[in-house]
C-alpha positions as CSV (number, residue, x, y, z in Angstrom):
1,X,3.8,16.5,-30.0
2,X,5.9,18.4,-27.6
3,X,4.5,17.7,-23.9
4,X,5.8,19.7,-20.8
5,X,5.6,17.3,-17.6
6,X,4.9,19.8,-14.6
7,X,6.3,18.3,-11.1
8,X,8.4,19.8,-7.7
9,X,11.5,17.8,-7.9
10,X,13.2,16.0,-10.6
11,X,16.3,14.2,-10.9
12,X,17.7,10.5,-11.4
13,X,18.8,10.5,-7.8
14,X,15.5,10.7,-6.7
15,X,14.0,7.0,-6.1
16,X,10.2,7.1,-5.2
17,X,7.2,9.3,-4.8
18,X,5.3,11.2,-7.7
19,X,8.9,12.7,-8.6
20,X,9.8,9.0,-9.9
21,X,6.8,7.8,-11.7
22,X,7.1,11.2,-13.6
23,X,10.5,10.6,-14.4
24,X,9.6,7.1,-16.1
25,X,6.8,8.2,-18.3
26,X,8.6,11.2,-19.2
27,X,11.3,9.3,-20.7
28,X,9.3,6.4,-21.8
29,X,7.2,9.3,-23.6
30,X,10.7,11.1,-25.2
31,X,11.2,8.7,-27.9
32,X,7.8,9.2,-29.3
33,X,7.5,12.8,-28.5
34,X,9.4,16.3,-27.6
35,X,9.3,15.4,-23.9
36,X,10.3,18.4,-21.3
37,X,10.1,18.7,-17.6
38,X,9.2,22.4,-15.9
39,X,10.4,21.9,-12.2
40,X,12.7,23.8,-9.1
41,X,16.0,23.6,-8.3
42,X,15.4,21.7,-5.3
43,X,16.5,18.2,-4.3
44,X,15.4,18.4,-0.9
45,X,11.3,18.1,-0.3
46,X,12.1,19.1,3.3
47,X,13.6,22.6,2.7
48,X,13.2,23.0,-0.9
49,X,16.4,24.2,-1.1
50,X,17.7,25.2,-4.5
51,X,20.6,23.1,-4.6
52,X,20.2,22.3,-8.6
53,X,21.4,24.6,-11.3
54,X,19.2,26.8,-12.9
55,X,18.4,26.5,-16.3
56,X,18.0,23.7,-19.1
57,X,19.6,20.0,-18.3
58,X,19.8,17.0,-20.1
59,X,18.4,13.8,-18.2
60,X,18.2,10.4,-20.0
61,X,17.1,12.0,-22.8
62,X,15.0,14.5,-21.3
63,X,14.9,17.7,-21.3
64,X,14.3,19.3,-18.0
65,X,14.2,23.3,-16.7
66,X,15.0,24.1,-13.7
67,X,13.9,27.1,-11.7
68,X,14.6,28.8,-8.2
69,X,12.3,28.5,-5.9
70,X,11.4,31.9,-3.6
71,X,11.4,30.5,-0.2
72,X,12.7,27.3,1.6
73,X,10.6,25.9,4.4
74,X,10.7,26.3,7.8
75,X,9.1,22.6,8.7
76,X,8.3,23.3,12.3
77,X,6.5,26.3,11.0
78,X,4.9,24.5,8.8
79,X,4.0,21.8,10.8
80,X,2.7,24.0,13.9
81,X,0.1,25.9,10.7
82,X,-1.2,22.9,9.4
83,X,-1.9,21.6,12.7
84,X,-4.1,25.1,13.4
85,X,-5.7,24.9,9.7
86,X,-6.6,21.1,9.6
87,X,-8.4,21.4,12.6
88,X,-9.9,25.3,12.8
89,X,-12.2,27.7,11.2
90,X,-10.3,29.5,8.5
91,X,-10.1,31.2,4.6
92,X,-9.3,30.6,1.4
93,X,-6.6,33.1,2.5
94,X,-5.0,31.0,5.1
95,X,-5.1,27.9,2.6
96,X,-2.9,29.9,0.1
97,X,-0.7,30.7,3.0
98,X,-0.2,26.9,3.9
99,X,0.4,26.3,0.2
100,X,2.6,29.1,0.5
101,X,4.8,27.5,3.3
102,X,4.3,24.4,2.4
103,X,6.3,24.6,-1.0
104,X,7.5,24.7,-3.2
105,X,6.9,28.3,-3.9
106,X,8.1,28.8,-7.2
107,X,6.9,31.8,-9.0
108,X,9.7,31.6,-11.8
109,X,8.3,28.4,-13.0
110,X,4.4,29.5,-13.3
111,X,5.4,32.8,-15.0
112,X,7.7,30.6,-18.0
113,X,4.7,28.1,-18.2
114,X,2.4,31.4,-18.6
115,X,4.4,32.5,-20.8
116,X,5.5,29.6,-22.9
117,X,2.2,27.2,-22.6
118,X,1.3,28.2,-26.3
119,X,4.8,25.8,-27.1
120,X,3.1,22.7,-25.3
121,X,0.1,21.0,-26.7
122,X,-0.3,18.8,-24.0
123,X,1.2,20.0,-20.4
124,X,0.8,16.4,-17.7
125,X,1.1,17.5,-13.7
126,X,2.3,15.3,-11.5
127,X,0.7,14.8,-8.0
128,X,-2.8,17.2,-6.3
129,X,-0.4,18.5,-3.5
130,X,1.8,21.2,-4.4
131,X,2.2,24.5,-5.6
132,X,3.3,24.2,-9.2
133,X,0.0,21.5,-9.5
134,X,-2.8,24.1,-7.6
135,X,-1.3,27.3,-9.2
136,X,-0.1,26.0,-13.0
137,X,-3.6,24.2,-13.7
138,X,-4.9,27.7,-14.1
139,X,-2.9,28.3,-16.9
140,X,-4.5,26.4,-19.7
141,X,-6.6,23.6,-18.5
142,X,-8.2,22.4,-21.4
143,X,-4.9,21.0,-22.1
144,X,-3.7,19.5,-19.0
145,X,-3.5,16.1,-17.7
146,X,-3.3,15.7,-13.6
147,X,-1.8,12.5,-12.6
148,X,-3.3,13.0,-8.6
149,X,-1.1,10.2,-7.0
150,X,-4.0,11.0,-4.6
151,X,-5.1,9.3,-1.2
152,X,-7.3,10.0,1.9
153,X,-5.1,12.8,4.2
154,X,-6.5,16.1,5.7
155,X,-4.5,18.1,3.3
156,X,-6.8,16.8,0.3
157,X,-10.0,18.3,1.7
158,X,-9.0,22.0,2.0
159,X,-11.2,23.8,-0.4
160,X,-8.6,24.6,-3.2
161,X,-8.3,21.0,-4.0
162,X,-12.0,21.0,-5.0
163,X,-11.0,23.5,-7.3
164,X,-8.0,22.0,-8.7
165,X,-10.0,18.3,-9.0
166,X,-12.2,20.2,-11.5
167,X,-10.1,22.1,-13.9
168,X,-8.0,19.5,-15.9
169,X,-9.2,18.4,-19.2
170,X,-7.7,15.0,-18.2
171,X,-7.0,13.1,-15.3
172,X,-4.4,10.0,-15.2
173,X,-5.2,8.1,-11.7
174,X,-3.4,5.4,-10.8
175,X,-5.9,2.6,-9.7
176,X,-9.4,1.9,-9.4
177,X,-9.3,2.8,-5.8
178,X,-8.0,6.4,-6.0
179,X,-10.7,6.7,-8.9
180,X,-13.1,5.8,-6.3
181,X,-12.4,8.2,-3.8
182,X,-11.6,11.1,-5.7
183,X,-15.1,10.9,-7.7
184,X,-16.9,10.3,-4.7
185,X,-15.4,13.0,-2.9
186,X,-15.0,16.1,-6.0
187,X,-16.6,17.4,-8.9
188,X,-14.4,15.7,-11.6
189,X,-15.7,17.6,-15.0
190,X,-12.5,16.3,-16.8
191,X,-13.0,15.5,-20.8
192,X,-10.8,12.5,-20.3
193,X,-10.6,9.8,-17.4
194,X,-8.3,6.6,-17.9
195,X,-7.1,4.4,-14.6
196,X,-3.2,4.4,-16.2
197,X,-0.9,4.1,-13.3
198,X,2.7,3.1,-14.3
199,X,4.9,0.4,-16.1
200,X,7.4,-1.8,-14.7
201,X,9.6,-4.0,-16.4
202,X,9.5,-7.5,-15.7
203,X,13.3,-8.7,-15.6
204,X,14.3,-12.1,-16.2
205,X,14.8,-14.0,-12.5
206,X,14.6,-17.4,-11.1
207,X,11.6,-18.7,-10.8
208,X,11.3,-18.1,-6.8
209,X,14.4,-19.8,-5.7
210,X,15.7,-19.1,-2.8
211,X,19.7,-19.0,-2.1
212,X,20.5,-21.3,1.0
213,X,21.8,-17.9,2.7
214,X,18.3,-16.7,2.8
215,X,16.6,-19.6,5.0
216,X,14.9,-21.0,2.0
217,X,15.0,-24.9,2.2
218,X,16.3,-26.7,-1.0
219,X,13.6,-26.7,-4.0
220,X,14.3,-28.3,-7.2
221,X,13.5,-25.1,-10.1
222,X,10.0,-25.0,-11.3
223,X,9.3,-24.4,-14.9
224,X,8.8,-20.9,-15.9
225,X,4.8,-19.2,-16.2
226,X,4.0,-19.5,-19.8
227,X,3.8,-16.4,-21.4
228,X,6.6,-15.0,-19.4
229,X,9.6,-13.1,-21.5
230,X,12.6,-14.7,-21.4
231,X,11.5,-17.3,-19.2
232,X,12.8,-16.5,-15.4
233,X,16.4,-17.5,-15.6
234,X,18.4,-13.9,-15.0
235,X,20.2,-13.1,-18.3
236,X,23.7,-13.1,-18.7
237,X,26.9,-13.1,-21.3
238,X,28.5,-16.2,-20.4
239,X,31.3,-15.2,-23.0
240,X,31.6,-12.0,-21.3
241,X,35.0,-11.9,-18.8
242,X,33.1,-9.8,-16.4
243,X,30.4,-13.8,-16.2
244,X,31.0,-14.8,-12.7
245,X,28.9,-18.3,-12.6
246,X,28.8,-17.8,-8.5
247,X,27.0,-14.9,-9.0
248,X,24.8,-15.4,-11.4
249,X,22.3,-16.3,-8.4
250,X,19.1,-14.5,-7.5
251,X,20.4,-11.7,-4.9
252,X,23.6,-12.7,-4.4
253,X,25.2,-9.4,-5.9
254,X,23.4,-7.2,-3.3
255,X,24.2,-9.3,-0.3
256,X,27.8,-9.9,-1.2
257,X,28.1,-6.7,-1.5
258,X,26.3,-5.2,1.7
259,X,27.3,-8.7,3.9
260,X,24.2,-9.9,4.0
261,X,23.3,-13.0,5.1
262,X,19.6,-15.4,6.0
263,X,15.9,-14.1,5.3
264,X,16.3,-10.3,4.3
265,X,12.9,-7.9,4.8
266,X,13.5,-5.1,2.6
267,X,11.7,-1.6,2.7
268,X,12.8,1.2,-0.1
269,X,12.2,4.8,-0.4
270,X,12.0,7.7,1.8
271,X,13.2,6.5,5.3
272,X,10.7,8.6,7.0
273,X,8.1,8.4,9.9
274,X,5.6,9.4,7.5
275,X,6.1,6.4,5.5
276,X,5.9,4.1,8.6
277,X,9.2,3.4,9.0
278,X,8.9,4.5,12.6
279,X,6.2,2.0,13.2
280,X,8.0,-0.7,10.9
281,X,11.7,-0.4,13.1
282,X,8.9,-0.9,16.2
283,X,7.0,-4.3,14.7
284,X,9.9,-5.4,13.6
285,X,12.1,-5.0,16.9
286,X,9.3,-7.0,18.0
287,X,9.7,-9.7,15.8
288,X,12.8,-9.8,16.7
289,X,12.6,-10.0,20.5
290,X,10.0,-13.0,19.8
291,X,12.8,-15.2,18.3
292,X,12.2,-13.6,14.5
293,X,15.4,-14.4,12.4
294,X,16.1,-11.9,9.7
295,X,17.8,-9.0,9.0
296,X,15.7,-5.4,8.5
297,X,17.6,-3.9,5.2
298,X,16.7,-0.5,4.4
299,X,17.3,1.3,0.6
300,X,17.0,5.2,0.1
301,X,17.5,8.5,1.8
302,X,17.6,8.4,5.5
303,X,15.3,11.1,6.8
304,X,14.9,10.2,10.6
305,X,17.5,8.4,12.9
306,X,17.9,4.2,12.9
307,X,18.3,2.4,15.8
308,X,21.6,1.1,16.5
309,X,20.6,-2.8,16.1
310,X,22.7,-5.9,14.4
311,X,19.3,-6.8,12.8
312,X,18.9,-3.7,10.9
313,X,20.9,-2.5,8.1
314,X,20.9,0.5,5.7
315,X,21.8,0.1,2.7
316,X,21.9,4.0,1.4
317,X,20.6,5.3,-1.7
318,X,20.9,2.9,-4.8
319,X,21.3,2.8,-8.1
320,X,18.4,1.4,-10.6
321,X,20.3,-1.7,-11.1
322,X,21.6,-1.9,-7.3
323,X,17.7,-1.9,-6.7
324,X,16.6,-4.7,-8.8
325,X,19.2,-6.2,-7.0
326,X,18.0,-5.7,-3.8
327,X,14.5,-6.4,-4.7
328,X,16.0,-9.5,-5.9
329,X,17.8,-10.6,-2.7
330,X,15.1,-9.7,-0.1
331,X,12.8,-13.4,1.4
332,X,10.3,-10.6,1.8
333,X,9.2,-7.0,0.8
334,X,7.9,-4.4,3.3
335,X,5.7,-1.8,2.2
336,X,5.0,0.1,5.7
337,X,3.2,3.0,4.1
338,X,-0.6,4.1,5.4
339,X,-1.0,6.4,2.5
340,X,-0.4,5.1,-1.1
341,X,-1.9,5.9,-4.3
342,X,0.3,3.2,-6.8
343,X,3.1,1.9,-4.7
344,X,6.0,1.6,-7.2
345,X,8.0,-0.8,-4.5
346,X,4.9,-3.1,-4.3
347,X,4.6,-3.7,-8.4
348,X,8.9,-3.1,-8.5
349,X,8.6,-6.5,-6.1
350,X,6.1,-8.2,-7.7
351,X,8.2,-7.8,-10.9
352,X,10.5,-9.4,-9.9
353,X,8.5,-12.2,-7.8
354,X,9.3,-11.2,-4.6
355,X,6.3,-11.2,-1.9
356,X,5.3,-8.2,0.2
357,X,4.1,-7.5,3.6
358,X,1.4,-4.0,3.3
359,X,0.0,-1.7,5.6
360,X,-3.6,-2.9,6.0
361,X,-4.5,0.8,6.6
362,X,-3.8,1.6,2.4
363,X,-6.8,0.2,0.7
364,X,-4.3,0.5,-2.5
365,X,-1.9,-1.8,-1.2
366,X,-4.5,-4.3,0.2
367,X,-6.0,-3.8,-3.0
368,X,-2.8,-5.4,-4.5
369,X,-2.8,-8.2,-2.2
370,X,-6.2,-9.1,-2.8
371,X,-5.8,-9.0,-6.8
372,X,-2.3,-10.1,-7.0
373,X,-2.4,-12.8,-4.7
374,X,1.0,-11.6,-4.4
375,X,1.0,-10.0,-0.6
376,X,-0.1,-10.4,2.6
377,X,-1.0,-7.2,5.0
378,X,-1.2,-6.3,8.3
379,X,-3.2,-4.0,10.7
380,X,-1.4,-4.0,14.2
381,X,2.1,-5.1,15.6
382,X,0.4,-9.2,16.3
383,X,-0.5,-9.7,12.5
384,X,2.9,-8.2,11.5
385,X,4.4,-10.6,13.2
386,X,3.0,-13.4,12.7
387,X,2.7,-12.6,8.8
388,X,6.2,-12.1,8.4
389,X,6.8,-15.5,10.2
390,X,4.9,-16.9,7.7
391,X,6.0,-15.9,5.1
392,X,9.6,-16.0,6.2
393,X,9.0,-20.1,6.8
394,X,7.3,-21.1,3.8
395,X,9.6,-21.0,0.6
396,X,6.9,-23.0,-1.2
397,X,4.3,-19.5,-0.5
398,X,7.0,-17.5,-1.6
399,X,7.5,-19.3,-4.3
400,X,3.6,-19.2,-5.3
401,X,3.3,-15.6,-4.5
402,X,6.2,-14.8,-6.7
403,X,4.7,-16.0,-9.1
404,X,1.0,-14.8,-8.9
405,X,3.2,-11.1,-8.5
406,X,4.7,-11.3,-11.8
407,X,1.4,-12.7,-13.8
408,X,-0.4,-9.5,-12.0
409,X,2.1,-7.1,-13.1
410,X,2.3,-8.6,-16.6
411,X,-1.3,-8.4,-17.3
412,X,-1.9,-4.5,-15.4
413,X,1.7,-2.6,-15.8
414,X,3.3,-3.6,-18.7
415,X,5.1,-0.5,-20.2
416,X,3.0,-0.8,-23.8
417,X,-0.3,-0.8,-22.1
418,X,0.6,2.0,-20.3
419,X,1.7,4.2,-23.0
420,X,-1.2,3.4,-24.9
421,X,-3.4,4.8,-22.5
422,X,-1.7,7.9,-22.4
423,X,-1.5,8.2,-26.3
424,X,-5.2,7.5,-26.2
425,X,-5.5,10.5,-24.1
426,X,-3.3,13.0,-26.2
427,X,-5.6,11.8,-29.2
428,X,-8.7,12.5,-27.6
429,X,-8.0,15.7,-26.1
430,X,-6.6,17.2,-29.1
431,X,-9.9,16.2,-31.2
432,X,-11.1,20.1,-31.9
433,X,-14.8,19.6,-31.0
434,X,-14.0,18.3,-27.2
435,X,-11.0,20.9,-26.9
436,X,-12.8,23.5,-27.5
437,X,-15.7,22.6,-25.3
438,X,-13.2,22.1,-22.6
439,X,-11.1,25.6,-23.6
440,X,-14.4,27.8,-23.3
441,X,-15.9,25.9,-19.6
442,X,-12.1,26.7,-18.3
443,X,-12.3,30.4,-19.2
444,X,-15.7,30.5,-17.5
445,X,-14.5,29.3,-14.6
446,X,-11.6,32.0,-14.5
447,X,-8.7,29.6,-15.7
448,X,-6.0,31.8,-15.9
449,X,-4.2,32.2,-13.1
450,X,-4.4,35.6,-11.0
């Protein structure tokens, strides 16, 4: 089959969001399939500046085309409209001007996909929010999957998301919880639900030992979870010149190289206040001040300023590997974020049998916690606190939790359940009697797009 994936940004410098998750099932899908991506030049979700080349690229096997988007954005702007249009009497008129300025705005990639859709037989967009979603799942609905990566925020109950929520022959969501709230709260008439979410890979690592450096007391090695590939000693060439038996260890690579020493808290992705990372430098600081001993370590693109503290440390954007690393290293994993709908860094962690610390406020993430056994969350500064002191103190938790993390993730997000589901999906939307159902409700409802 050849399958376009729809989505604003794309590129293997970008490390989180719906822009990620896209990127793995695309090229989890290429093998099986003639995989493409339709997306913008842009690298920057802030501007949407083009700052990519136009035209067709070659990504890990991928095929992606890139177009140039109309208009950057003027966040202020932005910022001051959605204030007025979140909170006042207004029209469908001034909704398509916030989607407008919101971005990206991207006319050259609806006109190819009008133009070109006949070439796809299944097109999959990635996330409700933006342009290239609202506008492209005109085109030919009774072919397209929407993966939401949805949650509760003001922008989702504007009135041309109940359209959207109703046009795609198929929609992908990513747990049982965003299910929940997006059936309660639109008309879903999709021919094809599945809860799919994402696969991680489980990589071989100790089973929850600690390295002296990060406060861990001495454990003797439990045996590895039965069923477990590999077993959970981290693989390695030992004929290889490059084997280092020092460090071999769980973490030590990462904190070698970034200096690292004691219990690590980790948080990865956008650094950005709307991801909580204002609120997580606050509890945090406040940890500290209350006789907390760790260091705050922070992976991915810096998008507001960091305190100048010895306790906190940024560790920039990373590579795949440098990641798994980091994962690796960190006592404990932060997940500050109110607003989830998968939370890649909460299964990446639990992969690899590191604990987190959620947001309480993200029924996804708690959700996690309470299914995993694999988390602890908090609501306010006191239980964020005193949860990281816990967890910071107890290798033997850690230990368990690590675990329960990598059983959960093994049994949900294992990469071949995943792709089965969408397989299962391609199948049934392709079967001629539900296709054509689907094809003639769209045109009723004025599917193209004007």
């Amino acid at each position: 089959m050849k399958i376009a994936f729809i989505v604003q940004r794309y590129g293997a410098e970008i490390l989180g969001g719906s822009e990620y998750h896209c990127r793995l099932i695309a090229e989890r899908l290429a093998p099986r399939h003639q995989v493409e991506v339709l997306t913008t030049c842009a690298a920057d979700y802030v501007s949407w500046k083009n700052e990519y080349a136009e035209g067709a690229d070659r990504i890990r096997g991928v095929t992606v085309r890139r177009f140039a988007n109309a208009r950057t954005r003027d966040i202020h702007a932005f910022n001051r409209y959605s204030e007025w249009i979140f909170t006042s009497t207004h029209s469908r008129d001034d909704e398509m001007e916030w989607l407008r300025q919101q971005g990206p705005w991207c006319p050259a990639l609806l006109e190819y996909l009008e133009r070109n859709q006949h070439q796809y037989d299944v097109l999959i967009f990635f996330t409700y929010l933006y342009a290239p979603t609202v506008l492209g799942s005109r085109i030919a609905p009774h072919k397209s999957i929407l993966v939401p990566t949805a949650h509760d925020e003001p922008a989702i109950h504007l009135e041309i998301y109940k359209e959207l929520f109703s046009l795609p022959a198929g929609l992908a969501y990513n747990t049982e919880v965003e299910r929940r709230f997006l059936t309660t709260h639109f008309s879903i008439r999709a021919v094809e639900e599945e809860t799919v979410g994402c696969g991680v890979e489980l990589p071989g690592v100790h089973s929850g030992l600690r390295e002296k450096a990060s406060g861990a007391a001495d454990a003797a090695p439990e045996s590895s979870d039965a069923g477990d590939e590999g077993g959970d000693e981290l693989p390695h060439d030992e004929e290889s010149p490059s084997f280092r038996p020092h460090l071999a260890q769980r973490g030590t690579t990462f904190r070698r190289r970034h200096r690292l020493h004691g219990p690590i808290a980790l948080y990865g992705g956008r650094i950005d206040p709307g991801k909580g990372c204002e609120e997580l430098i606050e509890y945090f600081s406040s940890y500290v001040q209350e006789g907390g001993d760790a260091t705050l370590a922070l992976m991915g693109v810096k998008l507001m300023p960091l305190p100048e503290e010895p306790f906190i440390r940024f560790a920039g954007r990373l590579s795949d590997q440098e990641r798994l690393q980091a994962l690796e290293a960190a006592t404990v994993v932060v997940v500050p974020s109110p607003y989830e709908s998968l939370s890649l860094l909460a299964l990446e962690s639990f992969a690899v049998g590191t604990p987190i610390l959620a947001n309480a406020r993200s029924e996804v993430l708690v959700d996690h916690c309470h299914q995993s056994n694999a988390g602890l969350y908090y609501a306010d500064r006191d239980e964020f606190i005193e949860c990281l002191k816990l967890l910071i103190a107890d290798p033997h938790l850690r230990e368990s939790m690590g675990r329960n993390g990598r059983r959960y993730v093994r049994q949900n997000y294992r990469w071949d359940v995943i792709l089965s589901k969408y397989e299962k999906m391609f199948s049934r939307l392709r079967q001629p009697s539900g296709g054509r159902q689907f094809s003639n409700a769209g045109e009723s409802r004025g599917g193209r797009r004007s």
